[in-house]
C-alpha positions as CSV (number, residue, x, y, z in Angstrom):
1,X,-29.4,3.2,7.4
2,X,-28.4,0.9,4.4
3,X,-29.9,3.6,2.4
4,X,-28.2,6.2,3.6
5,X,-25.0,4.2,3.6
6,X,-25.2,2.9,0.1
7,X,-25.7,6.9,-1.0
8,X,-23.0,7.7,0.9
9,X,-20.7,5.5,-1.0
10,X,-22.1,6.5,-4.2
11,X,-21.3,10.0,-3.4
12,X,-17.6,9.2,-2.2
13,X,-16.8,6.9,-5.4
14,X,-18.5,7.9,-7.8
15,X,-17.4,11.4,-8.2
16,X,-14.1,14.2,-9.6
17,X,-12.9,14.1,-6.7
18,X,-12.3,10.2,-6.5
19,X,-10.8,10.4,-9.6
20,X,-8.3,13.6,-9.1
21,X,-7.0,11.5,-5.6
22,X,-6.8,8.2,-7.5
23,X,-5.2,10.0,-11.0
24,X,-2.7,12.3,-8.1
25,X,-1.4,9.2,-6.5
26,X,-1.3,7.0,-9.3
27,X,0.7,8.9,-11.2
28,X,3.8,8.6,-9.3
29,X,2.7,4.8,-8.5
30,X,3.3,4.7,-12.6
31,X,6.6,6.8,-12.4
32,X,8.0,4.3,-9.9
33,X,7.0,1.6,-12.2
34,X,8.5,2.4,-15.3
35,X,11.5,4.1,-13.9
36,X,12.4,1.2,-12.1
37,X,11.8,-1.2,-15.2
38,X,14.3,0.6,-17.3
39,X,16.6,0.3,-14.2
40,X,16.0,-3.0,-14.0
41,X,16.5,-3.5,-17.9
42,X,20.1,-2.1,-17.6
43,X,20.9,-4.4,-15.1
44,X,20.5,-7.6,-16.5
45,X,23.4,-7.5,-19.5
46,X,24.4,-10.7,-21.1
47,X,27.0,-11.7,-18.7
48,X,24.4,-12.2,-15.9
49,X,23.1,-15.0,-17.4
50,X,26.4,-16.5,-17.7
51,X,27.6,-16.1,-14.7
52,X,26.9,-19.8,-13.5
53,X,26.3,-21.8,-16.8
54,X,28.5,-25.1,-17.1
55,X,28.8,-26.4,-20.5
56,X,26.4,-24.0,-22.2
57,X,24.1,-25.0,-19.8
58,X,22.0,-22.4,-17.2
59,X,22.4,-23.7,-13.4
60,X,21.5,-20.5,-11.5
61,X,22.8,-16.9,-10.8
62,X,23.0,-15.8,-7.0
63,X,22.3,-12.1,-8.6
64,X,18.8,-12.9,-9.2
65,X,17.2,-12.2,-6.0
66,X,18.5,-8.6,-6.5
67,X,16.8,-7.9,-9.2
68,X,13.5,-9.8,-9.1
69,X,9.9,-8.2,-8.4
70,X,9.5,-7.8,-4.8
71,X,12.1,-4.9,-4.5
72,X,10.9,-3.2,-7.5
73,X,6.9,-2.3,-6.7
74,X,6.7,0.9,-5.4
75,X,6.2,-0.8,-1.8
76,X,9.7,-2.5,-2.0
77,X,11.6,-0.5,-3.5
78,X,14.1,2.4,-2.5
79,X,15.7,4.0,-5.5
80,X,13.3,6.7,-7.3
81,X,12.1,9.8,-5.6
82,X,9.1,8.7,-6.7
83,X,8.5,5.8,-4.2
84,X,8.9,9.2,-1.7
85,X,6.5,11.0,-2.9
86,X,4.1,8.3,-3.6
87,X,3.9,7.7,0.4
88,X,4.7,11.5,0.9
89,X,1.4,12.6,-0.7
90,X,-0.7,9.3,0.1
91,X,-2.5,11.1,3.4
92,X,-3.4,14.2,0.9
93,X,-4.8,11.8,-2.1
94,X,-7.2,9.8,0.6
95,X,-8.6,13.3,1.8
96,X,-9.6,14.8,-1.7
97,X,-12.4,12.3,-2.3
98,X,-14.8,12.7,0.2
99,X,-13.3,13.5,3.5
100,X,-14.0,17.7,3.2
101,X,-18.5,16.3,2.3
102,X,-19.2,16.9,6.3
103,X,-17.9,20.7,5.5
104,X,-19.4,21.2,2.7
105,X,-23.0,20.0,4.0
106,X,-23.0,21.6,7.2
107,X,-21.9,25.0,5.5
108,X,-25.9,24.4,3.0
109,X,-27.7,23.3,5.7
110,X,-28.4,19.4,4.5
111,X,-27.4,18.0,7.6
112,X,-30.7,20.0,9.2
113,X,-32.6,18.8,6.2
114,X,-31.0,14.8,6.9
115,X,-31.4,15.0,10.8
116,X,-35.5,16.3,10.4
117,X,-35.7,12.3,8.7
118,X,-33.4,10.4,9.9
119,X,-31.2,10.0,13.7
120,X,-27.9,12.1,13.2
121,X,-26.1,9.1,14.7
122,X,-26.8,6.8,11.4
123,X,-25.1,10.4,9.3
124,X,-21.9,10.1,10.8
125,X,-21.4,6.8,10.9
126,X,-22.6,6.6,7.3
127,X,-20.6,9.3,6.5
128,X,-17.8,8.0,8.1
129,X,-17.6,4.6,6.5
130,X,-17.8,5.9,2.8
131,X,-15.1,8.4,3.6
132,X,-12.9,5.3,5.0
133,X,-13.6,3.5,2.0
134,X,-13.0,6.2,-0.7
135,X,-9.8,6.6,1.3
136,X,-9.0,3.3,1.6
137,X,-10.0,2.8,-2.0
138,X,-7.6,5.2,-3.9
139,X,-4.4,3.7,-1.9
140,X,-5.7,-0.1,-3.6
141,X,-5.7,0.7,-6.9
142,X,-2.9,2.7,-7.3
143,X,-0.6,-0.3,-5.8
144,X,-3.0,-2.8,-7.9
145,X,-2.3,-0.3,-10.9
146,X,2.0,-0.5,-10.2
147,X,1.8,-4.1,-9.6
148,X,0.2,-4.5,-12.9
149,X,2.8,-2.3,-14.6
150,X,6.0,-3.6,-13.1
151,X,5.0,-7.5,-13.3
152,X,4.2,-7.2,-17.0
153,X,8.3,-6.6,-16.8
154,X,10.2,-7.6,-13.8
155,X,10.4,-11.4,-12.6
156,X,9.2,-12.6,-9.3
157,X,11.9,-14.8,-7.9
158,X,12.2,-16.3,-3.9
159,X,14.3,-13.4,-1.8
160,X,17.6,-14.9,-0.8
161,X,18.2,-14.3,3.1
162,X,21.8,-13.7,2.5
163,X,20.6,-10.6,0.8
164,X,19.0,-9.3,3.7
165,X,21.5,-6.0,3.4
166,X,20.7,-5.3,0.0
167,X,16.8,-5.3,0.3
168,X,17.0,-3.4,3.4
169,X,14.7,-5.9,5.1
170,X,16.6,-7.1,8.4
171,X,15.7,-10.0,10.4
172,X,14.5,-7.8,13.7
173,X,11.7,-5.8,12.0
174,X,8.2,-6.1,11.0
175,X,7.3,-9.4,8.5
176,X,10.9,-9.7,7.7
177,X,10.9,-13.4,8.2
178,X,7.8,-13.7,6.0
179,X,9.7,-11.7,3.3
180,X,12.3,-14.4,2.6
181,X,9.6,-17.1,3.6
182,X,6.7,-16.5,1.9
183,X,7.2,-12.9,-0.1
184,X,3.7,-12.8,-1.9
185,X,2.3,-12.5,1.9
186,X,4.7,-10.2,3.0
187,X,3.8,-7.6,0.1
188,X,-0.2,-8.7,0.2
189,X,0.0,-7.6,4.8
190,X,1.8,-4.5,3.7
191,X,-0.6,-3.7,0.7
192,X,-3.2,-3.9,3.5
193,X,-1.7,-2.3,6.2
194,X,-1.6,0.6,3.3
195,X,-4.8,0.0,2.5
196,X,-6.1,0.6,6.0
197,X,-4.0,3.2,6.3
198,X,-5.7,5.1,3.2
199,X,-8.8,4.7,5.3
200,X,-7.5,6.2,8.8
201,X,-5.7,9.0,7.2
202,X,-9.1,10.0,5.0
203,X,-11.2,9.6,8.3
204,X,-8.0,11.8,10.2
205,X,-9.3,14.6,7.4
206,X,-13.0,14.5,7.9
207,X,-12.9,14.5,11.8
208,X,-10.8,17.6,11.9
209,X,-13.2,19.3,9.8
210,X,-15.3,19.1,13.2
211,X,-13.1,21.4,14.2
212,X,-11.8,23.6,11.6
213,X,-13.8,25.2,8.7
214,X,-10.9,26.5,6.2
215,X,-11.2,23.6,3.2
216,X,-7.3,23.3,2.5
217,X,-6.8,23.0,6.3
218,X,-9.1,20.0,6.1
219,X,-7.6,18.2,3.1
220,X,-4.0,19.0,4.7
221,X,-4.6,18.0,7.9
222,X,-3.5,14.1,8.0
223,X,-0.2,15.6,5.6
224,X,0.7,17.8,8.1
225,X,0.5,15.9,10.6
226,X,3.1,13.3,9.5
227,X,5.4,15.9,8.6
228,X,5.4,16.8,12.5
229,X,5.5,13.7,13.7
230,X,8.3,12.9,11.6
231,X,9.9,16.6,13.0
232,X,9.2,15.2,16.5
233,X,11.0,11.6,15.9
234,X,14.1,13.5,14.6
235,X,14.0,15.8,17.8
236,X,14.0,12.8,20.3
237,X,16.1,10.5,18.6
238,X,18.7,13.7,18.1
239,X,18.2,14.4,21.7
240,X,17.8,11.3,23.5
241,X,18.6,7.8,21.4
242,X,21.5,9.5,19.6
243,X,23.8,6.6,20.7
244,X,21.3,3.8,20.9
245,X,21.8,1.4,17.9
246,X,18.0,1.1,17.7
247,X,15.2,3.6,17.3
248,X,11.6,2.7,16.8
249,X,9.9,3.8,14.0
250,X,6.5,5.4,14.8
251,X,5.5,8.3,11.5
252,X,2.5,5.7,9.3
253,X,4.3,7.3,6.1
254,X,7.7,5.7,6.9
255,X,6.3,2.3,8.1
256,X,3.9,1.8,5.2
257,X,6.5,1.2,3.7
258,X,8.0,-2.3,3.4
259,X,11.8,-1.5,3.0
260,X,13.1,0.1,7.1
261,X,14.6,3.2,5.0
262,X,15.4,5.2,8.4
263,X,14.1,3.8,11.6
264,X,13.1,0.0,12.6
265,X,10.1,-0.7,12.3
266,X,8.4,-2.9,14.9
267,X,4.8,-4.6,15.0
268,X,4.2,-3.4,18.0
269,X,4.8,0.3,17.5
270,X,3.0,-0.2,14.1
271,X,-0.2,-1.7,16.5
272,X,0.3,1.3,19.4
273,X,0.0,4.3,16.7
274,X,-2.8,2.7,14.7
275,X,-4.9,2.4,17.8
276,X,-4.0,6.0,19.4
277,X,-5.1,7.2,15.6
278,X,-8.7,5.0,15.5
279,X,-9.1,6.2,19.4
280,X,-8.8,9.6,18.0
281,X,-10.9,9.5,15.2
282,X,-13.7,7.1,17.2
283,X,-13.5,9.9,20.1
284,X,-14.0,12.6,18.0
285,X,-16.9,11.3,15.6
286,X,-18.9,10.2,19.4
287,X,-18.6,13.5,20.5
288,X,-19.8,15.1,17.6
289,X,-22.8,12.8,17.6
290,X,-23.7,13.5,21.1
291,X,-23.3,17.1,20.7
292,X,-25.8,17.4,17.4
293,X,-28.2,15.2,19.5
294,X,-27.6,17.8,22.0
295,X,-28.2,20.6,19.7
């Protein structure tokens, strides 16, 4: 099993295809980055550093907390199209390393060739690991690679509360207290949350090629299936919590994020669609196995 596993891995990393979903979704992690440092540059003229000097002498500017780090990584902040699309394309980027191998291998026969050695059961799971962590994988470095970028630049300074409106972090949803309390931990839960998220949405791609053989329906799948869901939260909130003040957020590509751009976001809404996702995927891979030890 640790053979197979370890080759797996191998396979999923060390390949084009890691690199096209890592270059893909890094790029617009380094559009965010740079566009938001020269917005940041034009917003810290001369005067904002004299806003509260006494005698020639810096006290502190109130400003700063606008303008600091934690609102300008591409997981805080909400100004460039190309936060969007970096969260937009994230499920397609996890999928182009290694979740489409099960299609490919079942389509040349290696599976027959694995399963005549080894039980199918250890495949799978093998298989399914190193797609979660190619997955998983791209959506780390390409924050680690615009955190790099934008804190050679930007500042980090403590998030005022008072500026709760500004950052578009309110008090009722997700982490929001840790954001003000104890930012490094709010950004380091959501860079996890993402992470995990790379993995589910990679695994999301290699079950459905269970069920599917066309390749770009595969690699597509866990894309297409957030632009639905977000269709289907628009529908009910048009049609039924039109006049409620709050909606809960339930689409992974708007909650990843750590700014509530539409919807509140809620932990326990978060916690309820990761585990109908894992259900899914954890179904699907036991009933493959059982039917190929069938078969």
């Amino acid at each position: 099993m640790s053979k197979l596993l370890n080759l797996e891995i191998k396979k999923s990393i060390f390949s084009k295809a890691f690199l096209l979903g890592l270059v893909l979704l890094s790029i617009f992690a380094v559009i965010s980055g740079v566009l938001m440092i020269n917005e940041y540059g034009g917003k810290n003229p001369q005067q904002l550093y004299e806003h509260c000097m006494e005698n020639g002498k810096y006290l502190y500017n109130p400003d700063f907390p606008l303008f600091s780090f934690f609102n300008a990584w591409v997981g805080g902040e909400t100004t460039t199209v190309a936060y969007t699309l970096f969260f937009t394309i994230m499920p397609v980027c996890t999928a182009i390393p290694f979740a489409w191998s099960y299609h490919n291998e079942s389509k040349n026969s290696y599976i027959i060739n694995v399963a005549t050695r080894i039980n199918i059961r250890k495949y799978f799971i093998a298989k399914a690991i190193a797609v979660f962590v190619s997955g998983a994988l791209v959506v780390f470095l390409a924050f680690a690679l615009n955190i790099l970028i934008v804190s050679a630049f930007i500042p980090y300074c403590q998030p005022w509360a008072g500026y709760n409106f500004y950052n578009l972090v309110y008090f009722d949803t997700m982490w929001s207290d840790l954001f003000f309390s104890n930012p490094y931990l709010h950004m380091l839960l959501f860079i996890s949350l993402n992470t995990l998220y790379g993995g589910i949405f990679a695994l999301l791609s290699y079950v459905t090629s269970f069920y599917v053989r066309k390749y770009v329906v595969i690699l597509f799948a866990p894309f297409l299936t957030m632009i639905l869901a977000g269709y289907l939260e628009n529908v009910i909130y048009n049609n039924i919590f039109r006049d409620s003040m709050y909606f809960v957020e339930f689409v992974p590509t708007q909650f990843l994020h750590s700014r509530s751009t539409i919807y509140q976001v809620m932990s326990w809404s978060v916690a309820t669609t990761t585990l109908l996702l894992v259900g899914f995927i954890f179904i699907s891979i036991c009933v493959k196995v059982r039917k190929n030890e069938i078969y």
